[in-house]
C-alpha positions as CSV (number, residue, x, y, z in Angstrom):
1,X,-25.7,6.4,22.4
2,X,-25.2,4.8,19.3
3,X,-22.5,7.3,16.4
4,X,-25.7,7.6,13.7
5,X,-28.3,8.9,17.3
6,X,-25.8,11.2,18.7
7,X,-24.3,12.6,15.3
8,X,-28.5,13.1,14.3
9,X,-29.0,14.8,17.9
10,X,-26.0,17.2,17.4
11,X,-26.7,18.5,14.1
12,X,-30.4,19.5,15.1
13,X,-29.3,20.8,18.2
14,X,-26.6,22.9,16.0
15,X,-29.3,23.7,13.4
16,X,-31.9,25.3,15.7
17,X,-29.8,26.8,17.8
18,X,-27.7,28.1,14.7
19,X,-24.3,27.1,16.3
20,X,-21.1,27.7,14.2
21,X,-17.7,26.3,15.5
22,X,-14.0,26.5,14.3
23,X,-12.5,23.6,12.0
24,X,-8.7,22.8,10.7
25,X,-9.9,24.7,7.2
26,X,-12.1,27.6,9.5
27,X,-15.0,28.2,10.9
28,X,-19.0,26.8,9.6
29,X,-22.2,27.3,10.3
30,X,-24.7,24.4,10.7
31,X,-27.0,23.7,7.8
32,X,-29.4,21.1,6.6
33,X,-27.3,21.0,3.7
34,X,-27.7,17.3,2.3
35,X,-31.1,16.8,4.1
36,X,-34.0,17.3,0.3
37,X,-36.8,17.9,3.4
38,X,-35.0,20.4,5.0
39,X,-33.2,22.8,1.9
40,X,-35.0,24.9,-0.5
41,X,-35.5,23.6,-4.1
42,X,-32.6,24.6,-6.4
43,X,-32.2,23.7,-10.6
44,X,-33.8,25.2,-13.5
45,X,-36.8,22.8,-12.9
46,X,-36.5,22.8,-8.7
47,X,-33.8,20.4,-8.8
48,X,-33.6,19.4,-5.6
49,X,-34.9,20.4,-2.1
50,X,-38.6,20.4,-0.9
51,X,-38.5,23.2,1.7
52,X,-41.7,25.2,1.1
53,X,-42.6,23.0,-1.6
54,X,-45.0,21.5,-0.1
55,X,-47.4,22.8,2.7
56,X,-47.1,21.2,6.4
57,X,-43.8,19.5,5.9
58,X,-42.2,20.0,9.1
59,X,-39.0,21.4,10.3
60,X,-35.9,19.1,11.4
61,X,-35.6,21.6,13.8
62,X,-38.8,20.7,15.6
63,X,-38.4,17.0,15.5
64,X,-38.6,14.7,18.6
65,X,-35.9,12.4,19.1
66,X,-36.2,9.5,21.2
67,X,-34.3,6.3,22.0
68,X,-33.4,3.2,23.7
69,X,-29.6,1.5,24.7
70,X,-28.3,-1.2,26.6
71,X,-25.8,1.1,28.1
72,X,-26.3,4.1,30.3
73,X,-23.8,6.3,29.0
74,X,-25.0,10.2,28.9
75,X,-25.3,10.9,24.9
76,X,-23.0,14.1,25.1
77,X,-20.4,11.7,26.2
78,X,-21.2,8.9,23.6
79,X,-21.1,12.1,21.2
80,X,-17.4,12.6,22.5
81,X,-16.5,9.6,22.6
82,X,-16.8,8.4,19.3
83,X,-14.8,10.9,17.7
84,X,-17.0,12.4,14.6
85,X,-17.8,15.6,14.7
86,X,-15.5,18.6,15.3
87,X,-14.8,19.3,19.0
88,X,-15.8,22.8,19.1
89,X,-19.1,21.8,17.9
90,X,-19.0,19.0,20.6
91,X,-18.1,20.9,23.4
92,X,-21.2,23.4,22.3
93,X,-24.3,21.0,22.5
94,X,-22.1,18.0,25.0
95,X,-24.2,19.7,28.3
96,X,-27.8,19.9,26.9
97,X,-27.3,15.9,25.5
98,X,-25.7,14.6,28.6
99,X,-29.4,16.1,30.4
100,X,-31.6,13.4,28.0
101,X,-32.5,10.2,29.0
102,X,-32.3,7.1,27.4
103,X,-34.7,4.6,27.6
104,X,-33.7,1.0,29.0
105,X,-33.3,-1.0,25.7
106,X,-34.0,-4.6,25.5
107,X,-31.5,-7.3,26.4
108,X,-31.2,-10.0,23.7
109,X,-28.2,-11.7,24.4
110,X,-27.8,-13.4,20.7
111,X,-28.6,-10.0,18.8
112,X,-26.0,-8.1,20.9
113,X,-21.8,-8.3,20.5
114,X,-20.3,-10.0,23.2
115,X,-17.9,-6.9,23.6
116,X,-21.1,-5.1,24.6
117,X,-22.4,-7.6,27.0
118,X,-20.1,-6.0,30.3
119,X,-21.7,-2.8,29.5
120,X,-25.2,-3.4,29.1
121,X,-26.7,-2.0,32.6
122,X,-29.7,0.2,31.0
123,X,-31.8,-2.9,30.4
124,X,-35.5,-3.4,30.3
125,X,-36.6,-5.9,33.3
């Protein structure tokens, strides 16, 4: 459950679910805001943004997300621990992440940080 995986696997799970949580300035609603695929185009000439631009592009929302780690830790609690996203939004989507597996990843000793090595129990064999 790496902080770039879980982040990506909270903010679809916000976005198709429509979630909205409470932050220090108030509350937001999830948005693709910052994805071009996923917000309509905008500008005088279209600017920006390819949603319904072109025919078949797919939603984020309807994406499959898979992946691999060396550690067995349950994503809605890599998602909490690493501290990144506002807590009300956390505690929204922690239950239906910590119910996906993770694959075994593979064990390469020389690509991996030593402070990883303890923790690396999810390992292909």
């Amino acid at each position: 459950g790496g902080n770039n995986g879980v982040t990506l696997l909270a903010g679809q799970i916000a976005n198709r679910d429509k979630l909205s949580w409470e932050t220090g300035p108030g509350r937001v609603s999830a948005n693709w805001f910052g994805c071009l695929t996923q917000i309509p185009p905008r500008g005088v000439h279209g600017g920006v943004g390819f949603q319904g631009r072109y025919e078949g592009l797919a939603s984020a929302d309807k994406a499959a997300i898979g992946g691999w780690d060396i550690r067995s830790t349950k994503l809605g609690q890599a998602l909490y621990d690493c501290r990144v996203l506002e807590p009300d939004l956390v505690r929204q989507v922690r239950e239906e992440m910590d119910g996906m597996d993770i694959m075994p990843g593979v064990w390469d000793p020389s690509f991996i940080g030593e402070s990883q090595h303890e923790t690396a129990l999810n390992v292909v064999s």
